[in-house]
N, C-alpha and C positions, 0 to 999 in steps of 0.2 A: 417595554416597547412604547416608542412616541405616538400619540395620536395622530398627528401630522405628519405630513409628507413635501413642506411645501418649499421649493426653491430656497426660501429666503434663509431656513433653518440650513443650509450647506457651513461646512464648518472649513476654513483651507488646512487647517495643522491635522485636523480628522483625518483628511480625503486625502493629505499627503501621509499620513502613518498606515493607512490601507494598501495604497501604492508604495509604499517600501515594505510592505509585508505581503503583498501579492510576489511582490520579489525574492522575499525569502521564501515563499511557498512552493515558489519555482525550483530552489536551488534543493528542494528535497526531493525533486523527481530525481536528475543525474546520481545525490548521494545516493539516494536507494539504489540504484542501478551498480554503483561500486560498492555497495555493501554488501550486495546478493552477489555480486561477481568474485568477491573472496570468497564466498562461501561455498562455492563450486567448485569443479576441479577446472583446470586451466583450460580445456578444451574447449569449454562452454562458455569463458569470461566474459567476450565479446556480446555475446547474446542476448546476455541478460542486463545489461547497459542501453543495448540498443533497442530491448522489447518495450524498457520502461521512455526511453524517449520517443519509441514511437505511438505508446501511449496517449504520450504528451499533442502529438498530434493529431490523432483521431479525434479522441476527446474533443478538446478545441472547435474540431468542426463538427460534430457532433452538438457542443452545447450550442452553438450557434444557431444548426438547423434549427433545433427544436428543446435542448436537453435545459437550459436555462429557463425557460417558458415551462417546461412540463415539472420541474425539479421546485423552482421557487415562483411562481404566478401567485401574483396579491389580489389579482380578479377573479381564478376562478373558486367557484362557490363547493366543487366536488369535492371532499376531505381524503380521497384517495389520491389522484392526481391531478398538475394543474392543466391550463387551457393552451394553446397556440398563442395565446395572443401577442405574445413576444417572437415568436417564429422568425428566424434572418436576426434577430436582434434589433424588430421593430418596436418603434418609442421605447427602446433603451436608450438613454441618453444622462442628459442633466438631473430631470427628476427623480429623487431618492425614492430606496424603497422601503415598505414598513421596516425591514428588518435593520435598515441603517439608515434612520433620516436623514444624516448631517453630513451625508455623501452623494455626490453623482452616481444616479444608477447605471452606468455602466464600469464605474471603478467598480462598485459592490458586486457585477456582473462579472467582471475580470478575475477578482478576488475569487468570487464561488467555483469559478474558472479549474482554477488550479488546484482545489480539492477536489474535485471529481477527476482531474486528469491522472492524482496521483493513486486515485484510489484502486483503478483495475491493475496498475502496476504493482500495488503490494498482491491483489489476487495471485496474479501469474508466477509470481514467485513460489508459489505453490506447484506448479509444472515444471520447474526450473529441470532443463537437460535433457526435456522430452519432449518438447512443445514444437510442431512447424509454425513458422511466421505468420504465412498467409493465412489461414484458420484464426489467429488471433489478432489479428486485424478487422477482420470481422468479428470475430467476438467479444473485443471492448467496446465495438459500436455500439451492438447489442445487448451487453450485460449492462451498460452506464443507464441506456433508455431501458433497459427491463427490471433491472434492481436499485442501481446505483439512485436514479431519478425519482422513484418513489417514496422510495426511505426518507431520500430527503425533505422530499413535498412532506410527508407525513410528521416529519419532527418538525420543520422550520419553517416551512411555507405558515403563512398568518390562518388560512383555513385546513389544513394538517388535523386527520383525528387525533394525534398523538400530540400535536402542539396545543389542541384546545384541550386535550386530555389534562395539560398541564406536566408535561415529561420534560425533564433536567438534561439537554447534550447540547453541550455549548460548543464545543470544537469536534463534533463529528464521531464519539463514540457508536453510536448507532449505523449512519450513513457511511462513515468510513473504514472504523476500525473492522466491526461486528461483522458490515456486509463486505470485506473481504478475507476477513478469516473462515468463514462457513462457504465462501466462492472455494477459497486453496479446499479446502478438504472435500469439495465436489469435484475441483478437478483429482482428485488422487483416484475417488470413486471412481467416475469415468476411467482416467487413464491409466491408473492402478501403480504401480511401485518400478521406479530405475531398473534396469538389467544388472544383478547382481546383488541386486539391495537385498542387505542380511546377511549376503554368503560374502562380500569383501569388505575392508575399512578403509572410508573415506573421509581426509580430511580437509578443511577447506586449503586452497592453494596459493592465498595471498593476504596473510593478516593484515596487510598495511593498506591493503584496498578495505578491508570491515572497518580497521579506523578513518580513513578517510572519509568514508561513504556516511560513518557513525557521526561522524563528525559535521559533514554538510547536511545531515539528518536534525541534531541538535540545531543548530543556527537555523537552520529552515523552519524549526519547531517553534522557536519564538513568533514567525508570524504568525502560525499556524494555527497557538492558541491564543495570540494574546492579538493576534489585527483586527479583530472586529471588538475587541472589549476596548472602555471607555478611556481616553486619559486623561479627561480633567478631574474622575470620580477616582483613581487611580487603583479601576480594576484592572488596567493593562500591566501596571506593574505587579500585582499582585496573579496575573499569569503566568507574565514573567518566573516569578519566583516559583509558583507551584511549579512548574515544570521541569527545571535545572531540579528540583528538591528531591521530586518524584525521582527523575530518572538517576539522579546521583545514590537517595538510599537505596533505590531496585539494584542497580549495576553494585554495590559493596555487598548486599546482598545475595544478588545470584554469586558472583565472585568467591565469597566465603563458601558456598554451598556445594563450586562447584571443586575448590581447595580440596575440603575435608575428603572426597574421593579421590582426586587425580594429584592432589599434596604438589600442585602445578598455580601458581599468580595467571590463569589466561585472557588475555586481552579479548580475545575471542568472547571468553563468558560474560566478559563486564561490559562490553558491548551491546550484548544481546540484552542483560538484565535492565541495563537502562535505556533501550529502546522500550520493553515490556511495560517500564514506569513511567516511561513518556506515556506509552499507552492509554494505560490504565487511568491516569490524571486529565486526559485529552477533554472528556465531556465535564468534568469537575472544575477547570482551570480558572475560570473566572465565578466561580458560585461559593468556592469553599474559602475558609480561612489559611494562610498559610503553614502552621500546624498541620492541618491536615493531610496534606502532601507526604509525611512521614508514613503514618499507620497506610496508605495508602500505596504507597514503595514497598514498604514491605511485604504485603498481602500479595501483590506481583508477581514480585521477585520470589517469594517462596511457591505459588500457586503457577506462576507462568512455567518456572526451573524445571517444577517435576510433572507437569501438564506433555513436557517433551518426549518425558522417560516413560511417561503413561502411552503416549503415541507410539511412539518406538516399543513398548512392549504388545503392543494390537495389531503391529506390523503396517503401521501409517507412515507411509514415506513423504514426508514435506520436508525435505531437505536444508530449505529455508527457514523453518519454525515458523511458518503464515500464521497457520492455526492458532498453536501454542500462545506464539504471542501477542499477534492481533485481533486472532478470534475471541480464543477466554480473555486476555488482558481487556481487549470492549467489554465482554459481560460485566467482568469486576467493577472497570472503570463507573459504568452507567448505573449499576446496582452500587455500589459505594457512593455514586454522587448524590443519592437516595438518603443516604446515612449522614455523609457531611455537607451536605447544604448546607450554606449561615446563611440567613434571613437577611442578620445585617450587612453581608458583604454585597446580595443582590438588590439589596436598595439604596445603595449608595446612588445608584442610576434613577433612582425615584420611583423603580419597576415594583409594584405591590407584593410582596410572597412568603411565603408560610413557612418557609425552608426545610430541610431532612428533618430525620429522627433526631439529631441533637436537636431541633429545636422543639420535639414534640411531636412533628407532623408526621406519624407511621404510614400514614396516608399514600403520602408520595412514596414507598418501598414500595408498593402494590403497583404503582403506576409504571417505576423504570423496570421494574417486573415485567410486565405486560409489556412493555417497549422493547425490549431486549433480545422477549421470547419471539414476538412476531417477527421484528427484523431478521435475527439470527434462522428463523424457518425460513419466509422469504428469500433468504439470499440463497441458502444452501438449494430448495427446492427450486426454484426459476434458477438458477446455474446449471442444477443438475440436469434440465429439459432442456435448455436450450443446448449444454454438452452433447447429451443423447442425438439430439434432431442434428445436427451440426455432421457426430462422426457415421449418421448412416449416408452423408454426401460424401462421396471419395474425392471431391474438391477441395473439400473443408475437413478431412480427417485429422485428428491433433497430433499424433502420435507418428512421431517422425519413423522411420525404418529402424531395424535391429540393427544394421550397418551402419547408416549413418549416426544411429545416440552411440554407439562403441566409436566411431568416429569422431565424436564433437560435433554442435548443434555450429559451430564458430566455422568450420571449413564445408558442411555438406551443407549448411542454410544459407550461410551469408560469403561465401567465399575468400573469407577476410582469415582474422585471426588476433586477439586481442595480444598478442606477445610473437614480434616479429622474425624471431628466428624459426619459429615453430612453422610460420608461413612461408619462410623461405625456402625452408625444409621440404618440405609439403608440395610446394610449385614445382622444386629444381628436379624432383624425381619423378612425377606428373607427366612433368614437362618430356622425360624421357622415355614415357611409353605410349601416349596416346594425347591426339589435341582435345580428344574429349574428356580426359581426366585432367587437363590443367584446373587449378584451384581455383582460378576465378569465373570457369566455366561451368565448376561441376554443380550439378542439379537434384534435390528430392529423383526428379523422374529416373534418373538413373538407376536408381535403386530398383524402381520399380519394376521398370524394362527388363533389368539384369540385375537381378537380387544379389549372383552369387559371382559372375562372370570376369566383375572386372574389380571387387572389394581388396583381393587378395594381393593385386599386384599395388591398388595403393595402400595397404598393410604393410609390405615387406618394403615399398618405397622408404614409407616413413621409420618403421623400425629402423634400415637401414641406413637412413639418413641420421639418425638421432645416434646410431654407433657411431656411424663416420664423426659426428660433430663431438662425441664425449673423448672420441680416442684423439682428435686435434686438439680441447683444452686438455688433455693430459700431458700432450705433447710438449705445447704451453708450458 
C-alpha cells in the first residue's frame, strides 16, 4: 500500500481500468440473476433476476447513505467499524484512497460500489422460490450495514483488526464470498426447506439461462479480480490468468465427478464447478503465482461437488448451491491463499510481505484461520438475528404463503412472468372469474384474507389453460 495519497500521484490508464471493471462488476449482478433463474423451475424465473437487480439498488443507496464511510473510512481509528465521515458521499471526490492511490476516490467508491451490491444477491439465492419481495428489500439494507460493512472495514479498511492482523483477501473471499455463503444457510435455518423438497425431483428449467448467466459471471469476474491489481507491475494480468485457470480446472473437475455417476457431459455441472473455482481463487488472485490456480481448482471442485451431497444428505435445501459453493469454496479460497502466497508476486508493487507457507511463513495459515472463522460466525449469526427479529413482524415475514410458493414467486409476487405464454395463460383465465384474481392485480394479501377461497379456481384456470394450449400445439 502507498504512503501517499496525494492528487498528483492519480494515474489516467489506472482510473480508466477501474472504470471499465466497475463495469464489468456490474454486468455480474444481471448474469447471476440468469444463472440462479435456470436453476429454478420456471415459475420462479422472473424472480430471481429481479431480486438481484433490485439489490443492485438498494445497495447503492445504501453505500451512499453511509455503507462506504462505515465499510472502507481511512479516518476512523475503531478496528471494528469505520466513522460517517463520508456519509452522502462527503469529500468523496478527486482525492485517492489509501487503498488505491493512483485513482479518484470516487471511482475507487463506485468500484467498491458494486461488490457489496452483488453480494447480498448471491445470499438470497439461498431462499430462492420462497422469499416475499418486500421483507428483502429491507433485509439487504440491513444485512450490507450489519455484516456485509463490517467484514469489509475489517479486512480492507487501512485500520481493520484483520488488515493490521496482516490477512491475505484481495478480491473479497471474506467480505463477499464467506459472508454470503453462511447468510444462504441462515436463511434455510429460518425459513427451512421448499414444499416438497425430498419427496419430488426437481430439475433446473433453463440450461441456457445457467450458461448465460455463467457466462456474464466470467467476464464480470475479470474486473472483479483483477480491477484493483496493478497493470504496470503486471499483477492485473496475472489475475487475469488465475481466474479463467481456476475456474476452467474446477468446471473439468466437477464435470468428471459428476460423469462417473450420471455417465451424462452436463453443462449444468461444469458451470457450477467453475463458478466454485472462480470462488475459491477470488481472495488468491492477485497474490499467488499462476501455477497455483491448478492445485487450487481442484481442491474446489472436489470439495465444493461433494460439499452439495453432504448438504443434501442433512436435508439442507439451497437449491442454488449458495452455501456449497460460495460459503466453503470462500473458506478454501482464504485458507489456501495462506498456503500459496508468493512473496515475489506481491512485491512486484513494492508492498513488503513474507508470503504463504510456500514461502516458509506458517504464520499467515493461523491468521486466514482466524479470518475465515470470524467472518463465516459473523455472517451466519447477525443473519440469523436479524432473520428472527424481521419474521416476528407480519410486515416483514419471509416466507411467502403455501399457495402462492405452489403458485410461483413470478405470478403471486410480481404479477409478471419470466416466459410469456405462461402469463398469458394465467391472465386469460383470471380474467374470467374475478377482477380480483386478474394477474397483474393479484397480491400476498390475498392469500392471507382467503387462504383457501379463491386458490382453487386459479388452479384449474391454469391447469386448464396449459391443456387447452398442449392440445392446439398438438393440433399444430
Amino acid at each position: 500500500m502507498a504512503s501517499t495519497t496525494s492528487v498528483d500521484n492519480i494515474d489516467m490508464g489506472t482510473t480508466v481500468w477501474m472504470i471499465a471493471s466497475t463495469a464489468l462488476v456490474f454486468m455480474m449482478i444481471p448474469g447471476l440473476g440468469y444463472f440462479y433463474s435456470g436453476m429454478v423451475r420456471s415459475k420462479n424465473a422472473l424472480s430471481l433476476v429481479f431480486m438481484c437487480m433490485l439489490a443492485l439498488a438498494v445497495v447503492t443507496l445504501q453505500w451512499v447513505i453511509w455503507g462506504y464511510s462505515l465499510a472502507l473510512s481511512e479516518t476512523s481509528t475503531n478496528p471494528f467499524i469505520g466513522n460517517l465521515s463520508h456519509w452522502l458521499f462527503l469529500d468523496v471526490n478527486y482525492k485517492p484512497h489509501p487503498n488505491a492511490p493512483t485513482v479518484p476516490g470516487i471511482v475507487f467508491a463506485i468500484y467498491q460500489c458494486m461488490f457489496a451490491a452483488l453480494t447480498p444477491g448471491l445470499a438470497i439465492g439461498g431462499a430462492a422460490e420462497r422469499i416475499r419481495v418486500l421483507p428483502t428489500i429491507v433485509y439487504t439494507f440491513i444485512w450490507t450495514t450489519l455484516v456485509y460493512d463490517p467484514i469489509a472495514y475489517w479486512v480492507w479498511a487501512p485500520n481493520g483488526w484483520l488488515c493490521k492482523m496482516g490477512v491475505l483477501d484481495f478480491a473479497g473471499g471474506c467480505a463477499v464470498e464467506i459472508a454470503s455463503g453462511f447468510a444462504a444457510l441462515a436463511f434455510y435455518f429460518v425459513l427451512g426447506e421448499r414444499r416438497g423438497f425430498g419427496k419430488e425431483k426437481w430439475h433446473p428449467h433453463n440450461y441456457l439461462n445457467i450458461i448465460l448467466g455463467f457466462a456474464f459471471l466470467l467476464f464480470g469476474w475479470f474486473g472483479f479480480n483483477a480491477g484493483a491489481a496493478s497493470l504496470v507491475s503486471g499483477r492485473a494480468g496475472i489475475a487475469f490468468m488465475t481466474t479463467i485457470l481456476a475456474g476452467a480446472v474446477a468446471g473439468l473437475v466437477w464435470l468428471g465427478l459428476a460423469f462417473r455417476v450420471e455417465h451424462k457431459f452436463s453443462s449444468f455441472h461444469f458451470c457450477s464447478g467453475a463458478v466454485a473455482g472462480m470462488v475459491c481463487v477470488t481472495p488468491a488472485a492477485s497474490y499467488v503465482a499462476t501455477w497455483a490456480a491448478i492445485p487450487m481448482g481442484v481442491i474446489s471442485g472436489v470439495c465444493c461437488y461433494y460439499a452439495i451431497g453432504l448438504a443434501l444428505r442433512l436435508g439442507i435445501d439451497d437449491c442454488i448451491d449458495v452455501f456449497a459453493v460460495h460459503g466453503i469454496g470462500g473458506l478454501l479460497g482464504v485458507f489456501l491463499t495462506g498456503v500459496f502466497a508468493d512473496k515475489n508476486i506481491i512485491e512486484l508493487d513494492g508492498i513488503p510481505s513474507a508470503g504463504g507457507l510456500i514461502n516458509g511463513n506458517g504464520r499467515q495459515l493461523y491468521i486466514q484461520l482466524a479470518a475465515l472463522s470470524v467472518c463465516a460466525a459473523w455472517s451466519f449469526t447477525v443473519s440469523f438475528i436479524v432473520l428472527k427479529i424481521m419474521n416476528y413482524i407480519p410486515l416483514f415475514r419471509f416466507r411467502v404463503h403455501p399457495d402462492a410458493e405452489e403458485h410461483g414467486l413470478d405470478f403471486t409476487e410480481l404479477g409478471e412472468a419470466g416466459y410469456n405464454f405462461m402469463h398469458e395463460i394465467a391472465q386469460m383465465h383470471s380474467e374470467s372469474q374475478s377482477p380480483r384474481l386478474q394477474a397483474r392485480s393479484f397480491q400476498e394479501s390475498d392469500f392471507i384474507k382467503h387462504p383457501h377461497k379463491d386458490m382453487p379456481l386459479i388452479k384449474e384456470s391454469v391447469s386448464s389453460g396449459l391443456l387447452t394450449a398442449t392440445a392446439s400445439v398438438r393440433a399444430i
